[in-house]
Backbone bond lengths (Angstrom), bond angles and torsions (degrees), N, CA, C in turn:
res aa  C-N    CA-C-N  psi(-1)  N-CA   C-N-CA  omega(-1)  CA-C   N-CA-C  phi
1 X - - - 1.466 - - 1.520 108.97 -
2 X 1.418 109.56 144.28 1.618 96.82 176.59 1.220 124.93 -86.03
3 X 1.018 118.47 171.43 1.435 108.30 175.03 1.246 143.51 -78.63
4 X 1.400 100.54 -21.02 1.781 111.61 154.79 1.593 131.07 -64.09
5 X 1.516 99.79 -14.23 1.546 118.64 175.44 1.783 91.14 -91.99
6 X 1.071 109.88 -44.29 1.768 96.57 -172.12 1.854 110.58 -67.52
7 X 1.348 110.72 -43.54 1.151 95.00 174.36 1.736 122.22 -90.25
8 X 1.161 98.54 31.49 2.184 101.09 167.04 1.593 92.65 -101.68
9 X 1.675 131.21 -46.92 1.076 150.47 -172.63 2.017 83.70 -41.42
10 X 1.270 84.62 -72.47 1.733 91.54 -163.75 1.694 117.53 -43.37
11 X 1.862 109.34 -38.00 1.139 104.26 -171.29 1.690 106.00 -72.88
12 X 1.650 113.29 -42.93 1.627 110.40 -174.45 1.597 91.87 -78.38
13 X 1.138 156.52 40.74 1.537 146.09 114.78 1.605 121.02 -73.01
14 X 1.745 100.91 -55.19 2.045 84.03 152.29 0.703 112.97 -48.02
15 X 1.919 138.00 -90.94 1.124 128.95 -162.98 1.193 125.15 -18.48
16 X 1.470 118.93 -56.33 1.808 105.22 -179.88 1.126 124.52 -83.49
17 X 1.460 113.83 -12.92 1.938 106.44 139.04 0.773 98.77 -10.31
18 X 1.626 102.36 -99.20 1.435 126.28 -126.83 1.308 98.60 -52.85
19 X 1.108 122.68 -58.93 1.632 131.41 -172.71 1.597 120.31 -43.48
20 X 1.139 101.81 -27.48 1.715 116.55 -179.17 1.019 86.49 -102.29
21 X 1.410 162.58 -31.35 1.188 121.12 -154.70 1.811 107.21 -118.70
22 X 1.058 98.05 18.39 1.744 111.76 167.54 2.093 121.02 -132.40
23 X 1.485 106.27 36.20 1.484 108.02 -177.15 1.917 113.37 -62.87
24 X 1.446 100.52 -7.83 1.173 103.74 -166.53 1.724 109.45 -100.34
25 X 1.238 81.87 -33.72 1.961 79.19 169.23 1.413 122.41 -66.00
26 X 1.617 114.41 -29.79 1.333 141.27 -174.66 1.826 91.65 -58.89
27 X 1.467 113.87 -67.71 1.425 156.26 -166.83 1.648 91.21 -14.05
28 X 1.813 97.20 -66.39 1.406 105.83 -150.61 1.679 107.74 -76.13
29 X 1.430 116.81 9.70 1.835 122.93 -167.64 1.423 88.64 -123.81
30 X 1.771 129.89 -5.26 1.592 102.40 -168.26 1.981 94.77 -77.92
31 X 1.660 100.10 -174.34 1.034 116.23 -179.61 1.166 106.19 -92.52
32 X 1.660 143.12 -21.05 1.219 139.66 -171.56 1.935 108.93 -134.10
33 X 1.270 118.19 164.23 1.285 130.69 163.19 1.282 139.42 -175.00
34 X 1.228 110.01 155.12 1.605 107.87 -147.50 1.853 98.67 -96.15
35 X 1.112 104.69 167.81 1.558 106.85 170.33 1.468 122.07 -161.30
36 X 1.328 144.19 131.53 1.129 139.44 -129.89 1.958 91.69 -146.41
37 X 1.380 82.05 140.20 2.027 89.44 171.64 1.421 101.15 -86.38
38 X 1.333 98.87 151.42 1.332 112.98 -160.73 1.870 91.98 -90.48
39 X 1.743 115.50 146.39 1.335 106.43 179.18 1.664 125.72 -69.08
40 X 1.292 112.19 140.44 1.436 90.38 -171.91 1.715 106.53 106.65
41 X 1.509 112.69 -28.33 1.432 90.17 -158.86 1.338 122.17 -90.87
42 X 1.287 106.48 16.29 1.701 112.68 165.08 1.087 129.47 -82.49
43 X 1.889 98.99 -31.08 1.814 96.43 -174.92 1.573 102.36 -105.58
44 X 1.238 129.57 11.61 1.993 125.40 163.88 1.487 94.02 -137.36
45 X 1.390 108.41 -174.74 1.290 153.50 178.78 0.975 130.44 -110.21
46 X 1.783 111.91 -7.34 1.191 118.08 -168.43 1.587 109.90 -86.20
47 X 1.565 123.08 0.30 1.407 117.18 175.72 1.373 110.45 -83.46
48 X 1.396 118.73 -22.87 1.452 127.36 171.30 1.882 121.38 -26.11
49 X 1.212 126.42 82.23 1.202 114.46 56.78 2.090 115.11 -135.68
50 X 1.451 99.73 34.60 1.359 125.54 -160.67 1.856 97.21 -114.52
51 X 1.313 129.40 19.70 1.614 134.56 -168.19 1.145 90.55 -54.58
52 X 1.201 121.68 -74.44 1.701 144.66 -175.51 1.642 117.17 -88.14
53 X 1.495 107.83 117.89 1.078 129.23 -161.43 1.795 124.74 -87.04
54 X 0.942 114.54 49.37 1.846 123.77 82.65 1.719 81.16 -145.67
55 X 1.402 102.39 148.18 1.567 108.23 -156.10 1.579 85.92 -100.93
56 X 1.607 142.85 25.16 1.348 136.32 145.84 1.448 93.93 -142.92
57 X 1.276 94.65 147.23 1.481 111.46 175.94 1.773 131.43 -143.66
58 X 1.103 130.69 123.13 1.740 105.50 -149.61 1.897 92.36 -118.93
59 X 1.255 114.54 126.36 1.204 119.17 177.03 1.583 112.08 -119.86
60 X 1.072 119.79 -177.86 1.910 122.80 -175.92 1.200 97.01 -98.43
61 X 1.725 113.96 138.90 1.302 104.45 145.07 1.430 149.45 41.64
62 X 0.781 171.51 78.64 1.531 152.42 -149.12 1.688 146.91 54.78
63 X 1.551 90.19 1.14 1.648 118.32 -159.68 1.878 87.56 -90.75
64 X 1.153 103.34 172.62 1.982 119.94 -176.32 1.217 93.39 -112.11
65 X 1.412 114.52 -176.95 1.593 142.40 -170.19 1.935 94.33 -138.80
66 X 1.165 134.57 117.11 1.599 127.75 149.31 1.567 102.11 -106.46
67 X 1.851 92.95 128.53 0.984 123.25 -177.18 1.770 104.18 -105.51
68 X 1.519 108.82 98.58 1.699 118.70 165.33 1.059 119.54 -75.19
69 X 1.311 107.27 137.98 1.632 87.69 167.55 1.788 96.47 -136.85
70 X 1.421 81.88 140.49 1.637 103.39 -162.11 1.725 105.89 -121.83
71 X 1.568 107.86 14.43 1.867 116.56 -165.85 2.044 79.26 -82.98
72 X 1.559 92.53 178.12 1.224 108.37 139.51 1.201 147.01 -76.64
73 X 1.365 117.78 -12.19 1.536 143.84 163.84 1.023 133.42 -74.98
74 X 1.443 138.72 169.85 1.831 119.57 176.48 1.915 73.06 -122.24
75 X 1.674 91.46 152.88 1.963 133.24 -144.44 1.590 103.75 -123.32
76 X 1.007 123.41 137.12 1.668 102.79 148.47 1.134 101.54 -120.54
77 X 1.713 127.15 170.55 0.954 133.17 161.55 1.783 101.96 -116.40
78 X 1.268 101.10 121.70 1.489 107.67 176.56 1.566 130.67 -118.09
79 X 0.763 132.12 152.51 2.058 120.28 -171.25 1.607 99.44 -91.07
80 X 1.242 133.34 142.96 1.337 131.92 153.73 2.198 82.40 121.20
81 X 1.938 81.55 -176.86 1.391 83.10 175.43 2.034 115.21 -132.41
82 X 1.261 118.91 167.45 1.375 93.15 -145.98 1.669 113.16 -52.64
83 X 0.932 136.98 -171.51 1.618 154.31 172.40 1.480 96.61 44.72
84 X 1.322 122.51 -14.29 1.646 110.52 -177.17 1.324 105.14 -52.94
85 X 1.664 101.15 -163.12 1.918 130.01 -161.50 1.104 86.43 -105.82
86 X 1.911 139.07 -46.60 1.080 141.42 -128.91 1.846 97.46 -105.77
87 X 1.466 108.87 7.17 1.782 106.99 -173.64 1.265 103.51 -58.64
88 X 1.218 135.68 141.75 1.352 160.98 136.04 1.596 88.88 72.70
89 X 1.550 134.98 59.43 0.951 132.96 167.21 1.888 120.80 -84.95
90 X 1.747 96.37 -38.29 1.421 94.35 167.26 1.045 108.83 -99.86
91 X 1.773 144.44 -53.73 1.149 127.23 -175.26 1.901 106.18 -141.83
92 X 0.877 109.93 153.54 1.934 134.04 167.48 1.235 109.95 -131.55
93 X 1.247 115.13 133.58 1.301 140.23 169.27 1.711 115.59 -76.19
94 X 1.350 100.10 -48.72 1.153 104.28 -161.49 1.568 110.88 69.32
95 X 1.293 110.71 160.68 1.686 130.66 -178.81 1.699 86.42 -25.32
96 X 1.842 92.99 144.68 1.692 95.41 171.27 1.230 74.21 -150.87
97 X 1.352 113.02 123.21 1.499 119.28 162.64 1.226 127.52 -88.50
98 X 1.657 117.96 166.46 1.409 107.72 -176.06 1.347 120.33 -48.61
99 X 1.459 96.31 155.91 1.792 102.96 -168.02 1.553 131.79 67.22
100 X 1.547 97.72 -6.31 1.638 94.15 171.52 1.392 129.89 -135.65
101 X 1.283 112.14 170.46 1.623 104.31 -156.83 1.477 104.74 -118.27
102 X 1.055 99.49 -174.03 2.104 114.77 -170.28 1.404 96.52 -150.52
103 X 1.010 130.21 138.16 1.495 161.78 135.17 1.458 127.71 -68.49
104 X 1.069 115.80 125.30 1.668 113.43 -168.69 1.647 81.56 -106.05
105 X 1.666 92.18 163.76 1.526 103.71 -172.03 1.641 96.09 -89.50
106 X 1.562 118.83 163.97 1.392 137.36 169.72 1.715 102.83 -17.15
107 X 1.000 137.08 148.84 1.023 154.83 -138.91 1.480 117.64 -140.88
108 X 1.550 148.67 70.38 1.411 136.46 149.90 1.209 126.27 -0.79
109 X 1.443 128.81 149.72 1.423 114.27 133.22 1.496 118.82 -33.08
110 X 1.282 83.78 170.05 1.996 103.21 -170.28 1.068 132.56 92.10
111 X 1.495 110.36 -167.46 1.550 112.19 -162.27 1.813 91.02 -125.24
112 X 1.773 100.39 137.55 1.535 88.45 178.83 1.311 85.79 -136.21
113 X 1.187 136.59 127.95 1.406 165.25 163.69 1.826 99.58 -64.54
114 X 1.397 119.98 149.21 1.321 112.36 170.63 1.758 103.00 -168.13
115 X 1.234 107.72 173.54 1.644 116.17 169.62 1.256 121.53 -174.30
116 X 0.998 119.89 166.15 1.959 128.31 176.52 1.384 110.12 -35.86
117 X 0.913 155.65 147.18 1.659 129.84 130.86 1.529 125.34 -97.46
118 X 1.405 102.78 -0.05 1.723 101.60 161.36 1.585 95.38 -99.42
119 X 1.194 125.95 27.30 1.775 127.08 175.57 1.232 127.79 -145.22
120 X 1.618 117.19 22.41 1.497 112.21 -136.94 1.858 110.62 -50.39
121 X 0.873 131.16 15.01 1.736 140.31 -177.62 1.573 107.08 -70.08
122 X 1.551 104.98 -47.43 1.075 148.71 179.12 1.627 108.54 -57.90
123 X 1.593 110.14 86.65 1.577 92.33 -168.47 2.098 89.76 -144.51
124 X 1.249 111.74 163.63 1.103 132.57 179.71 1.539 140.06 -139.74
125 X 0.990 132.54 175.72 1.098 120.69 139.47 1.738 124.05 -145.37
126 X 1.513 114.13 -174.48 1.447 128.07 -164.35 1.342 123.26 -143.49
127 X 1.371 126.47 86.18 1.201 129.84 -153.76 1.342 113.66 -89.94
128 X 1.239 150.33 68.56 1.577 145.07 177.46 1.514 112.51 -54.74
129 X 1.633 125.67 119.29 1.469 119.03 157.56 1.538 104.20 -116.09
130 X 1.708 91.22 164.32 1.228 121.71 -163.20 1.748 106.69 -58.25
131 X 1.013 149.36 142.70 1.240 126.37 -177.43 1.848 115.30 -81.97
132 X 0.899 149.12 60.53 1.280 124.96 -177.08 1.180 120.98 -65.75
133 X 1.843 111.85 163.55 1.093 111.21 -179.92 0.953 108.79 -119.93
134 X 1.665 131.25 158.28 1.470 141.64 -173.68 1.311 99.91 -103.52
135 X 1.422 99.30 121.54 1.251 131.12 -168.84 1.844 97.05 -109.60
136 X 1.542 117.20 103.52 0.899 122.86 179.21 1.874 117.23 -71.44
137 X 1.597 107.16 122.57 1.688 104.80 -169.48 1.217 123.45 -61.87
138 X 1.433 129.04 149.20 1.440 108.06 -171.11 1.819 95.60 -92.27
139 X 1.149 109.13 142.34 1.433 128.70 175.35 1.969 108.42 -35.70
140 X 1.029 111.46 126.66 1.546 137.65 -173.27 1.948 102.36 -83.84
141 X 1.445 103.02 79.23 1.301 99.42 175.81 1.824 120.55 -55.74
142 X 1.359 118.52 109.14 1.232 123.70 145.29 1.897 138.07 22.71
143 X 0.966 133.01 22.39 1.623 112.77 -152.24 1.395 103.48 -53.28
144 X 1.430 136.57 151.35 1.604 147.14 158.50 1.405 90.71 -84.77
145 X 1.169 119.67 135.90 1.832 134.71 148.67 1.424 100.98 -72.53
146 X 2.108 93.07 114.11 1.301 113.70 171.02 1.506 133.60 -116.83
147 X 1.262 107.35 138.59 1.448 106.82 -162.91 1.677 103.27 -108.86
148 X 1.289 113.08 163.50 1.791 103.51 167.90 1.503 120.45 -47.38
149 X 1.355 117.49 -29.66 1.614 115.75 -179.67 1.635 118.46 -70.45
150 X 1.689 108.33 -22.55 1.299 116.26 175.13 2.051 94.42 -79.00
151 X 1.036 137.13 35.95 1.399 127.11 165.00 1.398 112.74 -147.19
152 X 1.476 98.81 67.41 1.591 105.63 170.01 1.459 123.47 -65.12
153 X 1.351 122.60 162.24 1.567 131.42 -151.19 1.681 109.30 -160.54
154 X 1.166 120.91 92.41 1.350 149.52 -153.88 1.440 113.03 -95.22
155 X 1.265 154.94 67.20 1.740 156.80 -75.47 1.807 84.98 -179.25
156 X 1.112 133.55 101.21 1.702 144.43 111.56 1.508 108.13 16.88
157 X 1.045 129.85 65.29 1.583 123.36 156.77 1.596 111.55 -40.02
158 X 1.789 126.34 133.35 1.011 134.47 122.79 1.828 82.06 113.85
159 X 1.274 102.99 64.47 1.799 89.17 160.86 1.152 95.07 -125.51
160 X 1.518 84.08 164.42 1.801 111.20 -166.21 1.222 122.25 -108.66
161 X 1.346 152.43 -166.36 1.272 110.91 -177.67 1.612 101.43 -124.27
162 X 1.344 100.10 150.86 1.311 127.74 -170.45 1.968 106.13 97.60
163 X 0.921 88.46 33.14 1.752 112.13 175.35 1.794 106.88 -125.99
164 X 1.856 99.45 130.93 1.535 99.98 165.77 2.036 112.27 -85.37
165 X 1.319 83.20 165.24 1.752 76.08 167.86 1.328 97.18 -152.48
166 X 1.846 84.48 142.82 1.772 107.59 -172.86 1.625 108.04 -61.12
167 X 1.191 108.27 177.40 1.566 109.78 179.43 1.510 102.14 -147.40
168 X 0.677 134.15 118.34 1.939 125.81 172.14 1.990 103.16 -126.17
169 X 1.629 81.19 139.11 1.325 109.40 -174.38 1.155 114.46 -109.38
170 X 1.401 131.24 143.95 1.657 142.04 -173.08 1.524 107.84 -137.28
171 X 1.121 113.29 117.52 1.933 108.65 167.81 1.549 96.44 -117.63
172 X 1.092 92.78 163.43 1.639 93.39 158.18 1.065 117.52 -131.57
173 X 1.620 105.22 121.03 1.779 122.43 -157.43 1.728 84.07 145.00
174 X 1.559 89.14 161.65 1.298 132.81 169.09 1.674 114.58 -108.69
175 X 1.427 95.12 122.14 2.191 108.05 163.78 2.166 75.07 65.53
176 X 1.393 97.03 71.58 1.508 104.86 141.44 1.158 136.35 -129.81
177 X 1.011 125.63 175.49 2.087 131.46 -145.33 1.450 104.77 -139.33
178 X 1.105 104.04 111.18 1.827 98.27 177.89 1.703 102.18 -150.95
179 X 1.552 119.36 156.26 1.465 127.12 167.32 1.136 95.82 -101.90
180 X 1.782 105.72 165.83 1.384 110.00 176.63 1.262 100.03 -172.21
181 X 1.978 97.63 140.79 1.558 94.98 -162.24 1.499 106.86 -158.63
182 X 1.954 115.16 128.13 1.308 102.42 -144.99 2.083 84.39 -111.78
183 X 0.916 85.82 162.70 1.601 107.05 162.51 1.124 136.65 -116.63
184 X 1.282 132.30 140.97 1.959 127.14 162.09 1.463 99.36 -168.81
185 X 1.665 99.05 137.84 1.325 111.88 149.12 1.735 112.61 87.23
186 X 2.107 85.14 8.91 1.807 91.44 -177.73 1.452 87.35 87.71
187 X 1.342 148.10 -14.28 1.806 132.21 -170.50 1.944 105.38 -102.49
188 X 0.981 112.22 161.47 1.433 120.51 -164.11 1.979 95.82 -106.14
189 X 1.427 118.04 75.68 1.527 117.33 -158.89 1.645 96.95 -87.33
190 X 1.216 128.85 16.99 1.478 111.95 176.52 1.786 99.99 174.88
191 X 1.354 124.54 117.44 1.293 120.01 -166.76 1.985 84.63 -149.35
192 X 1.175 106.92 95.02 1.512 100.48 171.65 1.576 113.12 -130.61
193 X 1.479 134.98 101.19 1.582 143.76 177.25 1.487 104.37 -65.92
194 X 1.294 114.57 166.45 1.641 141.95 136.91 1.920 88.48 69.38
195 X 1.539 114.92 50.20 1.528 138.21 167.27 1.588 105.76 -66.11
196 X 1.102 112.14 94.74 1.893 91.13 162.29 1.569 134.04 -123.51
197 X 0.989 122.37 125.98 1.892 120.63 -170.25 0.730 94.90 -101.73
198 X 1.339 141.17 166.21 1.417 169.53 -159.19 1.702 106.16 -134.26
199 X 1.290 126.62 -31.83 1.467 135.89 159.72 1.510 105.59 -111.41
200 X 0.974 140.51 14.35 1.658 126.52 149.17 1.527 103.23 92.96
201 X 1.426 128.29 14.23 1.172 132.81 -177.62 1.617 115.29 -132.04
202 X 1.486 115.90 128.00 1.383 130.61 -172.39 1.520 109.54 -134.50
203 X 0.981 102.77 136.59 1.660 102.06 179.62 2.211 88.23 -128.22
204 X 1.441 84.23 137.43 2.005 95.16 167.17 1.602 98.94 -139.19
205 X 1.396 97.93 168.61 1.419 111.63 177.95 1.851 108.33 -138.00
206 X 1.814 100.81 112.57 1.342 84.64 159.00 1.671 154.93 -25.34
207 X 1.429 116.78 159.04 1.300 115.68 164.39 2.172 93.98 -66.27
208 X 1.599 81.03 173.89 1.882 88.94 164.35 1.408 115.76 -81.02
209 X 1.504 111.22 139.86 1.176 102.04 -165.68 1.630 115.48 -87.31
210 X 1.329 128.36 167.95 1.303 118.53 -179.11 1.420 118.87 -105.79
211 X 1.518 118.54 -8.23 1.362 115.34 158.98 1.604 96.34 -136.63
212 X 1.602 96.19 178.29 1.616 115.38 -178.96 1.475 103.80 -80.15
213 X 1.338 109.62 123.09 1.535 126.13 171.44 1.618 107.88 -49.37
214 X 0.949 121.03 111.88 1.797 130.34 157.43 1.208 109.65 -124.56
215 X 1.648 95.39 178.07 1.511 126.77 168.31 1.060 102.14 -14.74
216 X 1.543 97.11 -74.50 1.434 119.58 -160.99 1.500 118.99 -85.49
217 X 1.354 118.63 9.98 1.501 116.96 162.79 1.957 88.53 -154.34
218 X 1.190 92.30 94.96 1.774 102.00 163.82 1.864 87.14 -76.52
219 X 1.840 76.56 166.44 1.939 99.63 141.27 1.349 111.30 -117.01
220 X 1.161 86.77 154.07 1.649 107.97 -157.94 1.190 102.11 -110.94
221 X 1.533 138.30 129.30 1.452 134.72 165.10 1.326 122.01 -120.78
222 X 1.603 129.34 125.62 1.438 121.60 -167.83 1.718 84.45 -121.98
223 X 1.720 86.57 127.46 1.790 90.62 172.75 1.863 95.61 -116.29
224 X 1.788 105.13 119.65 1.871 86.66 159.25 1.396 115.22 -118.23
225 X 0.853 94.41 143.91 1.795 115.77 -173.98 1.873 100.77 -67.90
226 X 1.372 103.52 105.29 1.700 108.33 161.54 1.406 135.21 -114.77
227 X 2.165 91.32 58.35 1.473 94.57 171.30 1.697 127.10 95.66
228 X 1.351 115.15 136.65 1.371 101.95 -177.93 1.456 102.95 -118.29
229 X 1.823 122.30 159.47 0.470 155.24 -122.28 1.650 144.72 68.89
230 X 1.657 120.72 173.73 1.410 125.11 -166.59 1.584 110.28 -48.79
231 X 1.298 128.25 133.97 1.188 131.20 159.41 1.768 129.07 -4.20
232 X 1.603 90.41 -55.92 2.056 98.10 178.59 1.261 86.87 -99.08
233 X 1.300 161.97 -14.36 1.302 141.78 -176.42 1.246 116.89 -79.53
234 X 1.497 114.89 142.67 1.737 110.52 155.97 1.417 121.99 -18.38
235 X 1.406 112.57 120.86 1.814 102.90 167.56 1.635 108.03 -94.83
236 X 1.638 103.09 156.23 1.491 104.03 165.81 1.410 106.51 -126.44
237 X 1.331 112.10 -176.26 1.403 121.81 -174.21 1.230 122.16 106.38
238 X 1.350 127.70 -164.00 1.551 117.88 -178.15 1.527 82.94 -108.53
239 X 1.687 98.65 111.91 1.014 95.71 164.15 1.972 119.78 -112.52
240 X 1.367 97.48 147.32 1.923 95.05 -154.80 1.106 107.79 130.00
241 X 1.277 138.43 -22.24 1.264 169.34 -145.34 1.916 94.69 -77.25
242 X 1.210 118.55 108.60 1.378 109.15 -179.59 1.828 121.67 -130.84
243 X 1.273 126.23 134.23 1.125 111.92 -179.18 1.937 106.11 -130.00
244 X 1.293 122.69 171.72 1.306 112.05 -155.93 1.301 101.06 -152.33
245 X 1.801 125.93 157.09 1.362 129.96 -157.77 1.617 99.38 -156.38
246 X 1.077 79.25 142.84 2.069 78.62 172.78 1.699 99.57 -144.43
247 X 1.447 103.28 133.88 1.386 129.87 178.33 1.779 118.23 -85.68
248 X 0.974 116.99 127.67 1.734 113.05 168.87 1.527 117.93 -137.04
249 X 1.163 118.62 168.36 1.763 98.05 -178.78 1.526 98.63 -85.95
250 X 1.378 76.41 177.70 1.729 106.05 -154.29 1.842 108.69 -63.52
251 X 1.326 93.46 -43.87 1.948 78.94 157.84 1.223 105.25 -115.02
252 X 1.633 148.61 151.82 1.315 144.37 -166.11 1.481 83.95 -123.93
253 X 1.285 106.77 -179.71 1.940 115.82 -177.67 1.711 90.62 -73.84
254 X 1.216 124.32 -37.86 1.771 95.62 -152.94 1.861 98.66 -78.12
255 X 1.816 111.97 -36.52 1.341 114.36 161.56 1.504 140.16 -42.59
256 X 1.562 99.09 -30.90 1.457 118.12 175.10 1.821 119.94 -74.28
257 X 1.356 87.69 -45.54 2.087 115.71 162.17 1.607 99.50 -39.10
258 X 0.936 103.44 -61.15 1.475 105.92 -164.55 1.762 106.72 -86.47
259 X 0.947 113.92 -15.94 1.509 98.11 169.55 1.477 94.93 -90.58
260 X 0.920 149.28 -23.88 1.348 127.58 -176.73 1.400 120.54 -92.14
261 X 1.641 108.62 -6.43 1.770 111.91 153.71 1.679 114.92 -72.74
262 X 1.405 102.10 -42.28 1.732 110.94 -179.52 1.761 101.84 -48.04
263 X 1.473 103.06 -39.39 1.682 96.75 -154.31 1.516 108.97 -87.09
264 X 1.277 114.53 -11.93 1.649 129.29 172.23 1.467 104.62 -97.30
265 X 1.135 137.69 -48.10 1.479 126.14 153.04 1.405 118.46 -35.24
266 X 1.353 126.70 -42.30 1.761 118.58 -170.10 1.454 68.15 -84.41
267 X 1.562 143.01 -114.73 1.214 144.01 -121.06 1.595 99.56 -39.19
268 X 1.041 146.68 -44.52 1.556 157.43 147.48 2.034 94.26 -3.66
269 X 1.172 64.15 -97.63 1.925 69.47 -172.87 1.537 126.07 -61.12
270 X 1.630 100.17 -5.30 1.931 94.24 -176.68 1.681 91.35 -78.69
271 X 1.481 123.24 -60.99 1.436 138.00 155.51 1.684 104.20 -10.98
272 X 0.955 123.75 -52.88 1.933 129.88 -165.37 1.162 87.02 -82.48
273 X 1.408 135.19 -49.49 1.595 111.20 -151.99 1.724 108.90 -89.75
274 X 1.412 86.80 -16.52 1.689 100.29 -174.31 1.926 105.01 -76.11
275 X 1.090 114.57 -30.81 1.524 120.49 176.58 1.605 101.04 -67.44
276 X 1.597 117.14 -57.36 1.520 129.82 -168.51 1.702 107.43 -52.77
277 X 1.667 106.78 -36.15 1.755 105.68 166.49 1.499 139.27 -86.21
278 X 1.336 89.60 -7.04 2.197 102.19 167.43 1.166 104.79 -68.93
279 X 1.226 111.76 153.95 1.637 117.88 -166.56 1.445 91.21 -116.06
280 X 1.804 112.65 137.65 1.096 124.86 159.54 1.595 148.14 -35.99
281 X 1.250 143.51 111.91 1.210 113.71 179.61 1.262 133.33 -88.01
């Protein structure tokens, strides 16, 4: 035999373990159950408090009770308890002779108490619950505690004008909500609300701009954070939450100043050291 046949053999042999060896846990959730007079229990008392076999029994909702009877005697199964108001209010059997059974009708919630009445010793009960169903929870998304530094803002150095510039956005979180809205030049170059990622990342691209970004006229970007969660759902978080970026070109005048001291400083000293190694004549 191979061995992939020996170990399927092995798994459907647990399996029907398990299955056989838990009918009783199953027992107390089915919809129906059977119940049997105990032998003997017509002519003593001595089965008392075991007459009826299992003398409680708990079924769902709407499920029956069959009542066997397997004594030497003929049984009833009756609803209520003896001399009460409540006798045979939901169900009577009437005489059930040996070898045969009775069925109680569909079953309510509640508790129905019952017994023989050619036995009154002979007593039970019948527990019906409501059926509920398990309603599996939907998973409890996470929030991260966010601060302005968790909303970085990623801005195109050095556009010129009649040039757009990209914008990329970072939160950290999942299914977040933010507006965002850039400025230059006194003009309103990017104003877009009700943003949402699902990984916390947005990229936009300005209008064209109408002058060259400097020093003296950055773009300006205000991103505020409005909250996480789904679009129609409640948001949470701090929402209001704002962080901010300003763009300039890629060398500005005071950056440019200084590269052009750096680059006369090295020629400075390559010139000095190169004189200090010629040899005299």
């Amino acid at each position: 035999m191979k061995t992939k046949t020996i170990g399927s053999l092995i798994v459907l042999l647990a399996i029907a373990t398990t299955v056989a060896s838990a009918p009783s846990a199953f027992a107390e959730h089915s919809m129906n159950a059977v119940v049997e007079n105990a032998a003997g229990s017509g002519s003593s008392q001595d089965c008392v408090p075991d007459c009826f076999l299992p003398a409680t029994v708990t079924i769902a909702a709407g499920g029956q009770v069959e009542f066997t009877n397997n004594d030497t005697a003929a049984h009833t199964s009756t609803s209520g308890t003896p001399g009460g108001d409540d006798v045979a209010a939901v169900w009577d059997s009437s005489l059930v002779m040996v070898g045969m059974s009775y069925t109680t009708p569909a079953l309510e919630a509640g508790e129905y108490p019952y017994f023989c009445m050619v036995h009154p010793w002979m007593a039970g009960l019948v527990i019906v619950e409501e059926h509920v169903e398990e309603v599996e929870a939907e998973p409890v998304m996470e929030m991260p505690t966010l601060t302005a530094a968790d909303i970085a803002i990623s801005v195109n150095d050095g556009a010129k004008s009649g040039e757009q510039v990209a914008v990329d956005v970072t939160i950290n979180g999942e299914h977040v909500n933010y507006d965002i809205v850039a400025t230059h030049n006194g003009e309103t170059i990017l104003d877009k609300s009700g943003n949402h990622s699902h990984d916390g990342t947005g990229s936009h691209t300005t209008s064209a701009l109408s002058a060259d970004a400097s020093d003296d006229n950055p773009i300006d970007v205000t991103v505020t954070f409005q909250g996480f969660g789904f679009p129609n759902d409640d948001k949470t978080g701090p929402i209001g939450l704002t962080n901010t970026a300003q763009a300039v070109p890629e060398f500005g005048t005071i950056a440019a100043m200084i590269l052009v001291v750096a680059i006369v400083s090295i020629i400075a000293i390559t010139a000095k050291s190169r004189l200090s190694l010629t040899p005299r004549l």
